[in-house]
PyMOL Python script that loads the backbone (N, CA, C, O; Angstrom):
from pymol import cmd

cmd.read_pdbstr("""\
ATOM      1  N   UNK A   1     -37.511 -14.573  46.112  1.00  0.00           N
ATOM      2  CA  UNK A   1     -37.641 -14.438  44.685  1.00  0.00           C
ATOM      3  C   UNK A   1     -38.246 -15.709  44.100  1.00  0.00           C
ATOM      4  O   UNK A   1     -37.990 -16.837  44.522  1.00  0.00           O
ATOM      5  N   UNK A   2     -38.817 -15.515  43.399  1.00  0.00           N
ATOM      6  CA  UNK A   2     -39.581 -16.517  42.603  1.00  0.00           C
ATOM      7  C   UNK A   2     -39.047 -16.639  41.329  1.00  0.00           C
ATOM      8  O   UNK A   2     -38.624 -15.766  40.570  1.00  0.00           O
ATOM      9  N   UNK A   3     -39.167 -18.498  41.127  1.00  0.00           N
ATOM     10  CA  UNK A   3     -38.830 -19.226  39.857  1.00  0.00           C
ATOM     11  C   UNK A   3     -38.366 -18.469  38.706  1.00  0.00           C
ATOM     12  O   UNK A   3     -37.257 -18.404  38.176  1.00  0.00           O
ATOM     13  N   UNK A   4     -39.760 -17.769  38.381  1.00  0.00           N
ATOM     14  CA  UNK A   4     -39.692 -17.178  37.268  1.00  0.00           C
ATOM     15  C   UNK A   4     -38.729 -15.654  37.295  1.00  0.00           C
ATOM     16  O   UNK A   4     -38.627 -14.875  36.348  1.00  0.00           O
ATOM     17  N   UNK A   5     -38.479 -15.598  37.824  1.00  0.00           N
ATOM     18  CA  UNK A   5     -37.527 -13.974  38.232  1.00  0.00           C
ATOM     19  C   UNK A   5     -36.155 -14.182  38.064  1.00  0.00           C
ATOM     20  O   UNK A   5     -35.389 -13.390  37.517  1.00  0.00           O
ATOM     21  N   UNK A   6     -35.683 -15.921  38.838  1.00  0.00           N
ATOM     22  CA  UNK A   6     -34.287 -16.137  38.742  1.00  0.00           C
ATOM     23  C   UNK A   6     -34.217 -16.697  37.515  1.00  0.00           C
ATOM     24  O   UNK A   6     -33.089 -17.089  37.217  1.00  0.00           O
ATOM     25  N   UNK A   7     -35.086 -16.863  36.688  1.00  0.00           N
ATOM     26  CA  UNK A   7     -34.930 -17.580  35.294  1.00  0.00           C
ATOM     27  C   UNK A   7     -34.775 -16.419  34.147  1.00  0.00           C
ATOM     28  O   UNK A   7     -33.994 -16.590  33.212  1.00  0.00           O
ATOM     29  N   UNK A   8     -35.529 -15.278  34.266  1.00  0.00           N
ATOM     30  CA  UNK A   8     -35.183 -14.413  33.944  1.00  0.00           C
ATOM     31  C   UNK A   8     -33.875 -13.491  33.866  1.00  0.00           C
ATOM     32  O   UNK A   8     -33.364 -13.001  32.858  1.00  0.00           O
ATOM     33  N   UNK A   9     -33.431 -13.376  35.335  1.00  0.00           N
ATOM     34  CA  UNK A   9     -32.084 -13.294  35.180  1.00  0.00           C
ATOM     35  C   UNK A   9     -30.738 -13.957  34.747  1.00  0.00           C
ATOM     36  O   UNK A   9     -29.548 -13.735  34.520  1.00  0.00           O
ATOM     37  N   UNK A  10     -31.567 -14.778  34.777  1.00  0.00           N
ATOM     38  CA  UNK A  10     -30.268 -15.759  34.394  1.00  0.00           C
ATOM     39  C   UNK A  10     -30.300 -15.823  32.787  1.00  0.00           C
ATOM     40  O   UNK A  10     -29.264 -16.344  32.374  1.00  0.00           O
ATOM     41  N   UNK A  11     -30.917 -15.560  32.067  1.00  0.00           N
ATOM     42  CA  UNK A  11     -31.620 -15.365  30.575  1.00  0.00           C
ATOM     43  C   UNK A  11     -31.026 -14.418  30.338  1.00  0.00           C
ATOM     44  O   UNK A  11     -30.534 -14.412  29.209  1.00  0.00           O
ATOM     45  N   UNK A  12     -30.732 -13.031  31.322  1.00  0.00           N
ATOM     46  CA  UNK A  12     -30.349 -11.431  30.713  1.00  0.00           C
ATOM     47  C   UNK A  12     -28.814 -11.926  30.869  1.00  0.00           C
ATOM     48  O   UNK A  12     -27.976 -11.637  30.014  1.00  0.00           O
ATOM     49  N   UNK A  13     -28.515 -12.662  31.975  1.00  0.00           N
ATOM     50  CA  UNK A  13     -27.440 -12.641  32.296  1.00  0.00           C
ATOM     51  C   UNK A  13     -26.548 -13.497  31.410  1.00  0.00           C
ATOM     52  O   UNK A  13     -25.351 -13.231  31.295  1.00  0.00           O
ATOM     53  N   UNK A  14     -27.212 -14.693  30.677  1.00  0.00           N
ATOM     54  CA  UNK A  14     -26.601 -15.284  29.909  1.00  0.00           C
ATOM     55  C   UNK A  14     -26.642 -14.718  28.349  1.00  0.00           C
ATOM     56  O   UNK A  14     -25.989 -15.037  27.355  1.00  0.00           O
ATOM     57  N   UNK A  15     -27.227 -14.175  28.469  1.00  0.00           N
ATOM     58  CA  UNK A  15     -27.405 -13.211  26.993  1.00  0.00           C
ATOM     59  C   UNK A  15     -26.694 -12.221  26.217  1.00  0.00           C
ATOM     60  O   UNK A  15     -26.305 -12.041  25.062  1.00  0.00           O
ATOM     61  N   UNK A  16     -26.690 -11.291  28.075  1.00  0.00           N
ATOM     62  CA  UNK A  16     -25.366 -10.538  27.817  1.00  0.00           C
ATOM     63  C   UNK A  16     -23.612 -11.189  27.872  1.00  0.00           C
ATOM     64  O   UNK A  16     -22.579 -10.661  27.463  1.00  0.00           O
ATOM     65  N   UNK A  17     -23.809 -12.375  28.477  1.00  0.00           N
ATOM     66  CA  UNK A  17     -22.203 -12.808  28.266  1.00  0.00           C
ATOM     67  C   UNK A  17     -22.131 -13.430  27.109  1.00  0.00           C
ATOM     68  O   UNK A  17     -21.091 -13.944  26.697  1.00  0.00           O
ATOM     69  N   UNK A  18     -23.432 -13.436  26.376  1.00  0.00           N
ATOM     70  CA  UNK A  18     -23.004 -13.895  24.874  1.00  0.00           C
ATOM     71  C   UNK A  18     -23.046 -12.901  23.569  1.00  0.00           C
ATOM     72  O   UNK A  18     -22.759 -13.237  22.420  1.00  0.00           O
ATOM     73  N   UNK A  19     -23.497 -11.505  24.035  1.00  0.00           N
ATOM     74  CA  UNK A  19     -23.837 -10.516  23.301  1.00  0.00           C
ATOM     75  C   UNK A  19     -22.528  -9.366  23.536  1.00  0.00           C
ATOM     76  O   UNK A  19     -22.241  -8.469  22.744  1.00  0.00           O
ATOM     77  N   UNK A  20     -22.115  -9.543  24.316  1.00  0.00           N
ATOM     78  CA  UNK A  20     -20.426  -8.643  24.902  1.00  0.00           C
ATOM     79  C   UNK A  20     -19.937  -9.163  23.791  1.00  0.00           C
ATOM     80  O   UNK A  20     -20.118  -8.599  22.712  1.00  0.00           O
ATOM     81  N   UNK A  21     -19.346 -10.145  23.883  1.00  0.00           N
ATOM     82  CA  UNK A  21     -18.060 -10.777  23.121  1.00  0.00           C
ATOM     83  C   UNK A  21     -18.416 -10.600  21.448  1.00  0.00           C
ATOM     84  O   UNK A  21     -17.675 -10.163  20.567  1.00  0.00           O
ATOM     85  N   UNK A  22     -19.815 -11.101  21.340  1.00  0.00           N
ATOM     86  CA  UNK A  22     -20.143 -11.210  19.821  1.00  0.00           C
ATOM     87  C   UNK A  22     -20.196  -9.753  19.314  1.00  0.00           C
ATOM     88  O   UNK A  22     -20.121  -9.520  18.108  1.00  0.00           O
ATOM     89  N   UNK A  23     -20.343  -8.635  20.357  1.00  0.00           N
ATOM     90  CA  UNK A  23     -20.400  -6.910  19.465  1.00  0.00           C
ATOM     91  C   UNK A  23     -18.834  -6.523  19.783  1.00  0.00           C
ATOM     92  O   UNK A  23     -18.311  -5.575  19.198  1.00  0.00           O
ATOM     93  N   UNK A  24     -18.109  -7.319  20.754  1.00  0.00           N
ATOM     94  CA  UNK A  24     -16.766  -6.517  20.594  1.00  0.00           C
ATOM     95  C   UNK A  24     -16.159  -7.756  19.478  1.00  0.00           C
ATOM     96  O   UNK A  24     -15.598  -7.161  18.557  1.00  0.00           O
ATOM     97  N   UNK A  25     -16.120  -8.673  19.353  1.00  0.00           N
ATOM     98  CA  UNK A  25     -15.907  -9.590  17.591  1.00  0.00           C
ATOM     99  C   UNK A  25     -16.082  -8.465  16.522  1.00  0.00           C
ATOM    100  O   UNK A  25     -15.164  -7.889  15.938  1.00  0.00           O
ATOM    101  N   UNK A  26     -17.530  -8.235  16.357  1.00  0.00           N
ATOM    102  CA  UNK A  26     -17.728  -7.585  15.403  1.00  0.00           C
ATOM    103  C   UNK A  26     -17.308  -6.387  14.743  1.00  0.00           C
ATOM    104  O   UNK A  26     -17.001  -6.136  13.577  1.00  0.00           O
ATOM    105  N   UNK A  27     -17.420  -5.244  16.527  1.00  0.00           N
ATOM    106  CA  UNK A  27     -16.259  -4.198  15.953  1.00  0.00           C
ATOM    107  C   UNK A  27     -14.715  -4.406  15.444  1.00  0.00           C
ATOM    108  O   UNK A  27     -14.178  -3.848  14.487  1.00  0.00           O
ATOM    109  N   UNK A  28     -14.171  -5.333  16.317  1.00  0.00           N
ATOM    110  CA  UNK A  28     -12.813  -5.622  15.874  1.00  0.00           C
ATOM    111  C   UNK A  28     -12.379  -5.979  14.556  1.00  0.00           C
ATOM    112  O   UNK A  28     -11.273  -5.770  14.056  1.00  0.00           O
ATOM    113  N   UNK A  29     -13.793  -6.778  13.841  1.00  0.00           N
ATOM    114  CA  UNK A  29     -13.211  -7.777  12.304  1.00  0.00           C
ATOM    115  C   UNK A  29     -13.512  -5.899  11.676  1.00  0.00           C
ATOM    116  O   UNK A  29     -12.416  -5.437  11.358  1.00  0.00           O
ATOM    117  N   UNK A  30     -14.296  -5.186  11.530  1.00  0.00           N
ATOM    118  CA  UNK A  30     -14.749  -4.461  11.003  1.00  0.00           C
ATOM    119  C   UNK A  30     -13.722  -3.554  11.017  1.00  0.00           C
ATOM    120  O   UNK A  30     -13.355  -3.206   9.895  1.00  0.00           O
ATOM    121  N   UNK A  31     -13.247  -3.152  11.785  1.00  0.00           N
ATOM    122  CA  UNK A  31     -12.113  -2.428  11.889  1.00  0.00           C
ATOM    123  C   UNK A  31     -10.631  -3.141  10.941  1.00  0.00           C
ATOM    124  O   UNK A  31      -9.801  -2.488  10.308  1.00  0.00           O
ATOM    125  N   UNK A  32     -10.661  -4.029  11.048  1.00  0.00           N
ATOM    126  CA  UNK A  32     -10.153  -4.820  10.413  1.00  0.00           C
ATOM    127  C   UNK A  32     -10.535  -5.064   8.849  1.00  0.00           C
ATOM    128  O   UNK A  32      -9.731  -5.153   7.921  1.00  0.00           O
ATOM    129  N   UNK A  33     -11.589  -5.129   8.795  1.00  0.00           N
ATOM    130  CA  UNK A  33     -12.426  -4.799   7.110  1.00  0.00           C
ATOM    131  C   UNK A  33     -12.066  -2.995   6.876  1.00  0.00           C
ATOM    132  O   UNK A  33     -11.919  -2.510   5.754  1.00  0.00           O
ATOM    133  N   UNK A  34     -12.032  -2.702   7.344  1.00  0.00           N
ATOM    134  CA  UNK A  34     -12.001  -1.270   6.844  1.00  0.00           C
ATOM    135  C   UNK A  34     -10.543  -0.486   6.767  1.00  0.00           C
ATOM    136  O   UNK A  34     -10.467   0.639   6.274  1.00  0.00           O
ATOM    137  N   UNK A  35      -9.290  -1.249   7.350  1.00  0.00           N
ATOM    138  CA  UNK A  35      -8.097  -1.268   7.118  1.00  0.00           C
ATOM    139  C   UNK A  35      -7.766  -1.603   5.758  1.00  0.00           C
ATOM    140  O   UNK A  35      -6.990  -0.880   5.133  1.00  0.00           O
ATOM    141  N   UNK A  36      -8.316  -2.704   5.200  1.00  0.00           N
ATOM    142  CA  UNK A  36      -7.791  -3.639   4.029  1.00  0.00           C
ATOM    143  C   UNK A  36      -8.851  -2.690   2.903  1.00  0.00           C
ATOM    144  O   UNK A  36      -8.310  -2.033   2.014  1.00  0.00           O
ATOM    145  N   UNK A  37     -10.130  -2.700   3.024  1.00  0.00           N
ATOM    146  CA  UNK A  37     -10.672  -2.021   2.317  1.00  0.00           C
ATOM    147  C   UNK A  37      -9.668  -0.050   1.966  1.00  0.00           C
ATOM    148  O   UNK A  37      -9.407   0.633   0.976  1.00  0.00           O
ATOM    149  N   UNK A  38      -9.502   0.036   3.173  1.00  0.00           N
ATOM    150  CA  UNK A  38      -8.357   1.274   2.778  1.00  0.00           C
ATOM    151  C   UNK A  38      -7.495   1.465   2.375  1.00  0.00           C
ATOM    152  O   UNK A  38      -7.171   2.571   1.943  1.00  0.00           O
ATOM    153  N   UNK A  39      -6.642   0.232   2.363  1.00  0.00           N
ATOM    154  CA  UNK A  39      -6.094  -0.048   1.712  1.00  0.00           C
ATOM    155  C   UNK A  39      -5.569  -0.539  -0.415  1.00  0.00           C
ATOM    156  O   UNK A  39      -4.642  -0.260  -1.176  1.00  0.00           O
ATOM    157  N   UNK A  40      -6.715  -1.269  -0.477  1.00  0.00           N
ATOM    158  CA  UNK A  40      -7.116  -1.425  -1.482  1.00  0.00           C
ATOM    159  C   UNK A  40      -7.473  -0.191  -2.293  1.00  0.00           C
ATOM    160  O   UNK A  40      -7.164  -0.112  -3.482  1.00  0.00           O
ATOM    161  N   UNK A  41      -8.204   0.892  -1.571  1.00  0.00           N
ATOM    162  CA  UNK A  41      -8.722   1.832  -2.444  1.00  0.00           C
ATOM    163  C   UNK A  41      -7.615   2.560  -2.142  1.00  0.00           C
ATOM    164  O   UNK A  41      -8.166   3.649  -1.983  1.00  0.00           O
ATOM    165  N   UNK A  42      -6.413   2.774  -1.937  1.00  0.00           N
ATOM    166  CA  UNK A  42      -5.231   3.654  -1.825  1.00  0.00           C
ATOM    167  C   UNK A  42      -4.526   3.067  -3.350  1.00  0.00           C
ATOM    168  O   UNK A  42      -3.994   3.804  -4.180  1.00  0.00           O
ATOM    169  N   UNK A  43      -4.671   1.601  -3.469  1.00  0.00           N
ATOM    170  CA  UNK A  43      -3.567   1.226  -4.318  1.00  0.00           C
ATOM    171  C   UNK A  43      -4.785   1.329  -5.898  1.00  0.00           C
ATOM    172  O   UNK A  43      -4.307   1.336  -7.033  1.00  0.00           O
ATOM    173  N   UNK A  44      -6.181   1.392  -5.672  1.00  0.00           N
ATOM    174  CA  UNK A  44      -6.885   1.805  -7.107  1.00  0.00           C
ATOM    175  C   UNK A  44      -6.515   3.035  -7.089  1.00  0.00           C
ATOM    176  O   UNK A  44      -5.360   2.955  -7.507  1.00  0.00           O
ATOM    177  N   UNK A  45      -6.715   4.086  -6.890  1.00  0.00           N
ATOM    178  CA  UNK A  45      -6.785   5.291  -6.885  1.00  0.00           C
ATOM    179  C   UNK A  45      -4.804   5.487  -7.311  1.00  0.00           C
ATOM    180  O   UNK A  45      -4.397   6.122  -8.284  1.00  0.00           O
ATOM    181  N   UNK A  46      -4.064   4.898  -6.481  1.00  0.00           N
ATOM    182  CA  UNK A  46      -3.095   4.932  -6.961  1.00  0.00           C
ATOM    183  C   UNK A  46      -3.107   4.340  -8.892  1.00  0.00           C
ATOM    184  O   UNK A  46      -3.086   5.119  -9.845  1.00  0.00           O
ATOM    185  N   UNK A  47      -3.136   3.176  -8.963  1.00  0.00           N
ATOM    186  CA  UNK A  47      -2.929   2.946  -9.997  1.00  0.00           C
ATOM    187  C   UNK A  47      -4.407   3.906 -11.366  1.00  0.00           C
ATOM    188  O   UNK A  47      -4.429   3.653 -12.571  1.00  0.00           O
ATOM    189  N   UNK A  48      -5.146   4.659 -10.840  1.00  0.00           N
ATOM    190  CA  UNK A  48      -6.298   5.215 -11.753  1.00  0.00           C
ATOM    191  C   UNK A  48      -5.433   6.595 -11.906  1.00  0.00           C
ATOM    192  O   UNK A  48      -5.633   7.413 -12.803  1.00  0.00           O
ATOM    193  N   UNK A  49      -4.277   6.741 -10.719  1.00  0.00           N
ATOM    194  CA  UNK A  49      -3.786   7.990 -11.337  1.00  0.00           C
ATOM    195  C   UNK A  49      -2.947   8.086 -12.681  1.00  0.00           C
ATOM    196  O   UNK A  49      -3.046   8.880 -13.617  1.00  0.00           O
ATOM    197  N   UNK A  50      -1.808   6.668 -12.400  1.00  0.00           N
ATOM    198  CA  UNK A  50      -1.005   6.417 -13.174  1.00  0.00           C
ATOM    199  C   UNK A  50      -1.088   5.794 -14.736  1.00  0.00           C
ATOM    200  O   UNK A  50      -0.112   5.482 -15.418  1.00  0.00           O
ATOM    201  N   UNK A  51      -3.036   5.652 -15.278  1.00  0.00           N
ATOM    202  CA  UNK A  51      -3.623   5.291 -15.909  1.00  0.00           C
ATOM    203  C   UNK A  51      -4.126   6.536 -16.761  1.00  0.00           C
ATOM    204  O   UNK A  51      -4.430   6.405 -17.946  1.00  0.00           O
ATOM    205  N   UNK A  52      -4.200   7.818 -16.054  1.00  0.00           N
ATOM    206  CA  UNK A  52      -4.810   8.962 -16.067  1.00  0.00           C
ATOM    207  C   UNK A  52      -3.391   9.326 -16.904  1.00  0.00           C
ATOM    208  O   UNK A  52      -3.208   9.414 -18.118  1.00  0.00           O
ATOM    209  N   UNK A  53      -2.608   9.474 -15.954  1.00  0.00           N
ATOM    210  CA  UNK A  53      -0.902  10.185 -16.407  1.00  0.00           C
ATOM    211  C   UNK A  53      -0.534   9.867 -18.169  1.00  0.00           C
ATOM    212  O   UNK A  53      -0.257  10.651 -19.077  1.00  0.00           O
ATOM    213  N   UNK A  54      -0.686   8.266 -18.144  1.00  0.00           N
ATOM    214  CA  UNK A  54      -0.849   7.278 -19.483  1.00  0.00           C
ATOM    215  C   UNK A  54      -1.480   8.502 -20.521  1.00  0.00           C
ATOM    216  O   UNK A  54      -0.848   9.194 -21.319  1.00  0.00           O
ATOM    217  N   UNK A  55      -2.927   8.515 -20.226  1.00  0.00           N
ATOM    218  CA  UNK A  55      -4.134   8.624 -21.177  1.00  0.00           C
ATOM    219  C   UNK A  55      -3.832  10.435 -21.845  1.00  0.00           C
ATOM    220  O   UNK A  55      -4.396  10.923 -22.824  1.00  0.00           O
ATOM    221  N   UNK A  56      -2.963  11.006 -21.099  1.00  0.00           N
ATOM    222  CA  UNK A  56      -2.704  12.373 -21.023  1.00  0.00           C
ATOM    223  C   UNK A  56      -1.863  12.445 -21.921  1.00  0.00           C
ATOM    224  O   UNK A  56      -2.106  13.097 -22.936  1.00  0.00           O
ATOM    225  N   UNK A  57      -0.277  11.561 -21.684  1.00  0.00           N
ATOM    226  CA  UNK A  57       0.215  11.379 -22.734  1.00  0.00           C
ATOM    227  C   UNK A  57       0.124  11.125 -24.096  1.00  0.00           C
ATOM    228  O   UNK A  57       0.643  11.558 -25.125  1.00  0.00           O
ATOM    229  N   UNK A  58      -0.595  10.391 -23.821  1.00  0.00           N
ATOM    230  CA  UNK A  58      -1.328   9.636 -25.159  1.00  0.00           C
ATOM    231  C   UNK A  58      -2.121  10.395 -26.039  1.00  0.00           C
ATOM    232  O   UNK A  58      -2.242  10.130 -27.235  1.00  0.00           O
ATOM    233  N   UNK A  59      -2.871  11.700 -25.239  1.00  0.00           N
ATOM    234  CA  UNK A  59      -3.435  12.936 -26.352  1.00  0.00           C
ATOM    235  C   UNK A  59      -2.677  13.385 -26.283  1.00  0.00           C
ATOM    236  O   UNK A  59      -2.689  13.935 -27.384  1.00  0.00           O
ATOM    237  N   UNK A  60      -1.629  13.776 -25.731  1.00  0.00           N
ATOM    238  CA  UNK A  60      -0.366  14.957 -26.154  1.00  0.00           C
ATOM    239  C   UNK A  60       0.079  14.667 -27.536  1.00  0.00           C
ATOM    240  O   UNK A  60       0.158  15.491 -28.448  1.00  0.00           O
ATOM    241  N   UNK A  61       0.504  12.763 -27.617  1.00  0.00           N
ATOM    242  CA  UNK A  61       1.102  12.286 -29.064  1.00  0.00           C
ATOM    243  C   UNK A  61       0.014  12.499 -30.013  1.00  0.00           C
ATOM    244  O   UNK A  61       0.241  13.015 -31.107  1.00  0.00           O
ATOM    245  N   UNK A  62      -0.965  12.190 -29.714  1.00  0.00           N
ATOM    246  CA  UNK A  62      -2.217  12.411 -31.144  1.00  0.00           C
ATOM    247  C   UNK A  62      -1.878  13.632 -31.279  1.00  0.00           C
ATOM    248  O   UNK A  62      -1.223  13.899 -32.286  1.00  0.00           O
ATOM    249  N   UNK A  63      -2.261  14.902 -30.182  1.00  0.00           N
ATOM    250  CA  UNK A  63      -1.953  16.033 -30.701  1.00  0.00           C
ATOM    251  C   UNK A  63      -1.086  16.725 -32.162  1.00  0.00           C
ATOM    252  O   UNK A  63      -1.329  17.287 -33.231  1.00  0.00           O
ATOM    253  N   UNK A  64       0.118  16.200 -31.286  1.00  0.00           N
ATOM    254  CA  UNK A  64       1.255  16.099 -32.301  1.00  0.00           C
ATOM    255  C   UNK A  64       1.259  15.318 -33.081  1.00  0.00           C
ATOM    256  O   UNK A  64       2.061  15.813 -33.873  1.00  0.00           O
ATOM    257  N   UNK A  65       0.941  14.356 -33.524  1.00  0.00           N
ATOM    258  CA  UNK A  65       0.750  13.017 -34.915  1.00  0.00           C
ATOM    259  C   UNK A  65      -0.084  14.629 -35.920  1.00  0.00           C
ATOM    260  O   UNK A  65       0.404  15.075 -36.958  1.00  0.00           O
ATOM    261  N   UNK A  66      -1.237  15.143 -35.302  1.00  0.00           N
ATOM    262  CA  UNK A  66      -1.934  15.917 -36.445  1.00  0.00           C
ATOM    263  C   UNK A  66      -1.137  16.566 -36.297  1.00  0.00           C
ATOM    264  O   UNK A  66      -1.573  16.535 -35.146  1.00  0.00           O
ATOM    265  N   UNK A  67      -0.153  17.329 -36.262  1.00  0.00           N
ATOM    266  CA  UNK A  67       0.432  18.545 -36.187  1.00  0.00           C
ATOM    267  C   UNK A  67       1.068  18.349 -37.635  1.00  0.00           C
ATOM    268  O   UNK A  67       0.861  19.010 -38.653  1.00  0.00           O
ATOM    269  N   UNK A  68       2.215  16.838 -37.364  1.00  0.00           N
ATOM    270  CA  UNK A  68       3.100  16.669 -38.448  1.00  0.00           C
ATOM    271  C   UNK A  68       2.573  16.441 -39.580  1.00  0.00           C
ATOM    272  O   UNK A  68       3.043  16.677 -40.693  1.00  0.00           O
ATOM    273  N   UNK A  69       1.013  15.706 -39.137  1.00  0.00           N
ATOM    274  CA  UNK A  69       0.761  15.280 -40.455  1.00  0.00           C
ATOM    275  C   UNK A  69      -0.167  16.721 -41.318  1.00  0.00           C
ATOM    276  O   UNK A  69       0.032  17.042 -42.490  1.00  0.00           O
ATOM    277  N   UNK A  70      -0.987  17.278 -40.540  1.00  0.00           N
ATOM    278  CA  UNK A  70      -0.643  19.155 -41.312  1.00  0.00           C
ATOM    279  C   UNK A  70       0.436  19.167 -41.959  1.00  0.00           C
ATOM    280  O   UNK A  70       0.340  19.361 -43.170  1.00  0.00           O
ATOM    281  N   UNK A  71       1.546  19.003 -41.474  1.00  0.00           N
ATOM    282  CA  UNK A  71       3.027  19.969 -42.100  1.00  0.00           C
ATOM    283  C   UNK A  71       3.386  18.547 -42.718  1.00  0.00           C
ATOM    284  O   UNK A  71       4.514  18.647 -43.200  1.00  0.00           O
ATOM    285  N   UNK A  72       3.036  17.654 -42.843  1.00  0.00           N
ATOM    286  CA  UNK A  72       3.678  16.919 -43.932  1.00  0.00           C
ATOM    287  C   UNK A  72       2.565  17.119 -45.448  1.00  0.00           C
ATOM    288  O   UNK A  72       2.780  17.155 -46.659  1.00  0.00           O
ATOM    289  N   UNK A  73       1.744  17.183 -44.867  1.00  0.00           N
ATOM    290  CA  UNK A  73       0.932  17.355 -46.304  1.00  0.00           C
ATOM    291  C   UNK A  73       0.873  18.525 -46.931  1.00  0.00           C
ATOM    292  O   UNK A  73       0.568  18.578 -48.123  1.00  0.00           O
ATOM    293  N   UNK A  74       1.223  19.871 -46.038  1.00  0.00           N
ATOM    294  CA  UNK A  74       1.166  21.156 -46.546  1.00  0.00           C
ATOM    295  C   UNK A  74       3.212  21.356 -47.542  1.00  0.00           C
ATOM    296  O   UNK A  74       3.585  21.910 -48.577  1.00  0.00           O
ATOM    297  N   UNK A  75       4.036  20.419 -46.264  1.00  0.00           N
ATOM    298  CA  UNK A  75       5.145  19.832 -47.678  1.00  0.00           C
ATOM    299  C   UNK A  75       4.678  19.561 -49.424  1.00  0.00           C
ATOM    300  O   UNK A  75       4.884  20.160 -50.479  1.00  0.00           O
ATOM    301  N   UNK A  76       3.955  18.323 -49.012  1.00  0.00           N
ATOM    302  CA  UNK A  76       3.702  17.334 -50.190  1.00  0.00           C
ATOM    303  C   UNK A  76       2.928  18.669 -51.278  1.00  0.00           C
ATOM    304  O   UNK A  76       3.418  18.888 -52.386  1.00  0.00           O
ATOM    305  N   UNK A  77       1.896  19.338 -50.853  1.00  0.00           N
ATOM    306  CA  UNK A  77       1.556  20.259 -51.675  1.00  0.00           C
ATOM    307  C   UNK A  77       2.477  21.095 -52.215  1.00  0.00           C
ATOM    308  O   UNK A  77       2.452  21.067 -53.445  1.00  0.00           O
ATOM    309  N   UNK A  78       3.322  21.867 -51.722  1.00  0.00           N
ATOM    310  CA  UNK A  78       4.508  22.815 -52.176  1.00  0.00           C
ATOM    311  C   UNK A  78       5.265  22.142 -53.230  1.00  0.00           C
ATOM    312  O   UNK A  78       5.621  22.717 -54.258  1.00  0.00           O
ATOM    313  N   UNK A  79       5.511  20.901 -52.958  1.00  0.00           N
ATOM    314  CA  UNK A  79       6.377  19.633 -53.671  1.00  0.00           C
ATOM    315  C   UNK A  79       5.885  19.727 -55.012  1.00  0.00           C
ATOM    316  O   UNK A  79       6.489  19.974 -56.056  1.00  0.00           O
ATOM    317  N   UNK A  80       4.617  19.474 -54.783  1.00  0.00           N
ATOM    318  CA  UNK A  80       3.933  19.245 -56.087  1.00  0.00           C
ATOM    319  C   UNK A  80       3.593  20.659 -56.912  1.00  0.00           C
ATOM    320  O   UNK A  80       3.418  20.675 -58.131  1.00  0.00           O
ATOM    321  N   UNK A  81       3.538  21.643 -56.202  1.00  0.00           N
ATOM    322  CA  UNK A  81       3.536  22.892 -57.225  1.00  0.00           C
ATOM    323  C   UNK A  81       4.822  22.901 -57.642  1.00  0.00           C
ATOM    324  O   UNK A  81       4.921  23.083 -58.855  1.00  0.00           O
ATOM    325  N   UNK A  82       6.118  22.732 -56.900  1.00  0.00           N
ATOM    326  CA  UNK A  82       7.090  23.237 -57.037  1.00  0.00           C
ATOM    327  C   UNK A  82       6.988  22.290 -58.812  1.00  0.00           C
ATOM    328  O   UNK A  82       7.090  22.805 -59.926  1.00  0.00           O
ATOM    329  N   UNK A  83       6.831  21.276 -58.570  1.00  0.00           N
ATOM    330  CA  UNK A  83       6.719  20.332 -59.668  1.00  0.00           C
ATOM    331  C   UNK A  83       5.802  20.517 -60.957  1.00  0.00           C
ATOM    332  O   UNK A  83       6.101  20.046 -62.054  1.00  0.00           O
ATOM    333  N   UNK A  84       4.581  21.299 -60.685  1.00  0.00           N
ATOM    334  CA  UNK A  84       4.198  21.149 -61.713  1.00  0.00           C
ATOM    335  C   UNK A  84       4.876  22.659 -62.174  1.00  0.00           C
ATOM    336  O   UNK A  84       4.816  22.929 -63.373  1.00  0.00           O
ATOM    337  N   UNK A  85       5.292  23.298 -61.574  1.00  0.00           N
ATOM    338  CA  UNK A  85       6.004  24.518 -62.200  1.00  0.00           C
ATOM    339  C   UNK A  85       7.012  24.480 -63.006  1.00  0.00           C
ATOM    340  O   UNK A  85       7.348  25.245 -63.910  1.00  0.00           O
ATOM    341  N   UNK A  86       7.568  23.315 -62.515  1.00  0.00           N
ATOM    342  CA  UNK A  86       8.744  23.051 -63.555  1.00  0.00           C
ATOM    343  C   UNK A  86       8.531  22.039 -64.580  1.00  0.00           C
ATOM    344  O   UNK A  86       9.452  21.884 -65.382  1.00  0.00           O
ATOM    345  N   UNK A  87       7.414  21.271 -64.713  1.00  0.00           N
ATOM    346  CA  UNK A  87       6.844  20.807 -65.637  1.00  0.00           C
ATOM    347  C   UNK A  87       6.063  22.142 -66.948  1.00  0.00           C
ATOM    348  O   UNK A  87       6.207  22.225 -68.167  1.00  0.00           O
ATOM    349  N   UNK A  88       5.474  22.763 -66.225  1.00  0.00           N
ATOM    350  CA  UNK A  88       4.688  24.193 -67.089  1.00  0.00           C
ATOM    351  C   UNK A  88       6.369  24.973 -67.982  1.00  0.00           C
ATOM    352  O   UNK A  88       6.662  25.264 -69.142  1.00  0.00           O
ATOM    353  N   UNK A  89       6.998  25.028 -66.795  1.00  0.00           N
ATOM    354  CA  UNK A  89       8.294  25.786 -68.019  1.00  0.00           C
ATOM    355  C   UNK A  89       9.042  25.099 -68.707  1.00  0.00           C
ATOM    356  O   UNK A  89       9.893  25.680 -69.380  1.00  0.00           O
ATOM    357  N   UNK A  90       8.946  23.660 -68.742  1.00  0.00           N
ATOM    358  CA  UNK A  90       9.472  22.999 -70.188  1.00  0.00           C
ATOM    359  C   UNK A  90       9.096  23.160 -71.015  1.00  0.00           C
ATOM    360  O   UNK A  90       9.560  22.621 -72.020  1.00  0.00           O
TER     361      UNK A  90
END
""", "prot")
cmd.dss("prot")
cmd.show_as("cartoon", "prot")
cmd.util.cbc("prot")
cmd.orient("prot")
């Protein structure tokens, strides 16, 4: 074998004992990134529900705020006929 052949191999050979380790590194952190990342989006999604739950409530009460305030003003009107009626029969 000639110079250039064992230099070559020794090039693939050192290449790959530096290219093994650095793609099984990489899968491992990644796997590792994608735990925490799953994490994280468990606890948004958690808390976007409980934000959601909030915002639901929160039109239920408007709902009802107009409801009363209909029936408080359709009061205040009656009030006031009742009133000017008994103002008209003095």
């Amino acid at each position: 074998m000639s110079d250039a052949w064992v230099n070559l191999i020794a090039a693939a050979v050192s290449g790959l004992l530096v290219a093994i380790p650095t793609i099984i590194a990489t899968v491992t952190s990644n796997k590792a990134h994608d735990k925490i990342v799953d994490e994280r989006m468990r606890y948004l999604v958690e808390k976007v529900t409980d934000l959601a739950a909030k915002v639901e409530k929160h039109n239920e009460f408007n709902d009802r705020l107009i409801i009363v305030e209909q029936k408080v003003n359709a009061a205040h009107e009656r009030l006031d006929l009742i009133q000017s009626n008994k103002e008209v029969k003095k």
